[in-house]
N, C-alpha and C positions, 0 to 999 in steps of 0.2 A: 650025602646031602650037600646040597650048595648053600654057599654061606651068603647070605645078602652083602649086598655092597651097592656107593652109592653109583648113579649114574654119570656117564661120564659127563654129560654137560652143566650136571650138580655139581660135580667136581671141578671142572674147571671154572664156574661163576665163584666159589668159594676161592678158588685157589687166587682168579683177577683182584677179588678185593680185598685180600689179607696181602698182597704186594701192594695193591692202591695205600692199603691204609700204613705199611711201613716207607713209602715214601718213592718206590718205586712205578716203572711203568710197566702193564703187560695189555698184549692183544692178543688177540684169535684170525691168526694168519688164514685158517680155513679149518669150515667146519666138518667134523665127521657125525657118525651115527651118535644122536641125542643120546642111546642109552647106553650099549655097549663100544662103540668106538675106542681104538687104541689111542692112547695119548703122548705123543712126541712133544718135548719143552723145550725151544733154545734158549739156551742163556746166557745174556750179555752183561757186561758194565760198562756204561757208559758207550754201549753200542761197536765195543770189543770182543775179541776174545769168546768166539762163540764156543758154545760146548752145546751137543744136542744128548737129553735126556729120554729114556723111553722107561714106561714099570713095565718089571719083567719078572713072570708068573716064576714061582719057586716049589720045590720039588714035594716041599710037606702041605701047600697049598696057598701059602701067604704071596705076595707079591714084593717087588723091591726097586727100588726106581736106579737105574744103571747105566752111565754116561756109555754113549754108543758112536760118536764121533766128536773130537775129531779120533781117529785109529790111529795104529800103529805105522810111523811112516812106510815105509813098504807098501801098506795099503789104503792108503790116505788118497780120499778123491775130494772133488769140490763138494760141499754140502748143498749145495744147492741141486747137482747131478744126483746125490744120494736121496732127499726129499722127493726131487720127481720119479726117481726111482722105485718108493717105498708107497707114493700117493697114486703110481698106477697098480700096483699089487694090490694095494689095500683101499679102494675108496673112499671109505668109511672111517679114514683116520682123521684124530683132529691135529693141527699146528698152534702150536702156542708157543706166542716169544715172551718172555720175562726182563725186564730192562732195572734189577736190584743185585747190590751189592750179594753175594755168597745167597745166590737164587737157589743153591741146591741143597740147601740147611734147608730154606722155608718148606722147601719141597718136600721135603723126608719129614718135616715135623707136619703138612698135610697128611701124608701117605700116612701117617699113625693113626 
């Protein structure tokens, strides 16, 4: 059986305003499919220091949100080659930038 879950663009309006209301900033770089669309988060401070997050299905069914660049240098490309990279594969993805201190806390206490 499939387990319900919310929609991704439920999820990411939830996700904008729980960073609005802790003091931070986020947008929607570009939108994917309203319901299922995968969801990529960059996250900044202070418009540093990116790290891009992707939730990443897990073996017993759960999912888990999993920093995916920057990589290991050896294979460290420009993020911005890797986004257009991953938005012709997947059209349907959405981008979201996060601009709050320890954005990837908030994020995992969302995913809960």
């Amino acid at each position: 059986m499939i387990e319900p879950r919310l929609s991704s663009e439920f999820f990411i309006t939830a996700l904008l305003k729980k960073v609005n209301q802790e003091g931070g900033f986020g947008a929607v770089i570009r939108k994917g499919d309203r319901i299922s669309g995968s969801i990529l988060v960059i996250c900044v401070e202070k418009g540093e220091n990116p790290r891009l997050l992707e939730k990443m299905p897990m073996l017993d069914g759960s999912s888990m949100w999993q920093k995916i660049w920057p990589q290991d240098i050896e294979k460290q490309q420009n993020l911005d080659e890797y986004l257009a990279r991953r938005t012709k594969f997947d059209p349907d993805i959405w981008l979201i930038e996060l601009d709050i201190p320890d954005a990837e806390r908030l994020i995992a206490e969302m995913g809960q």
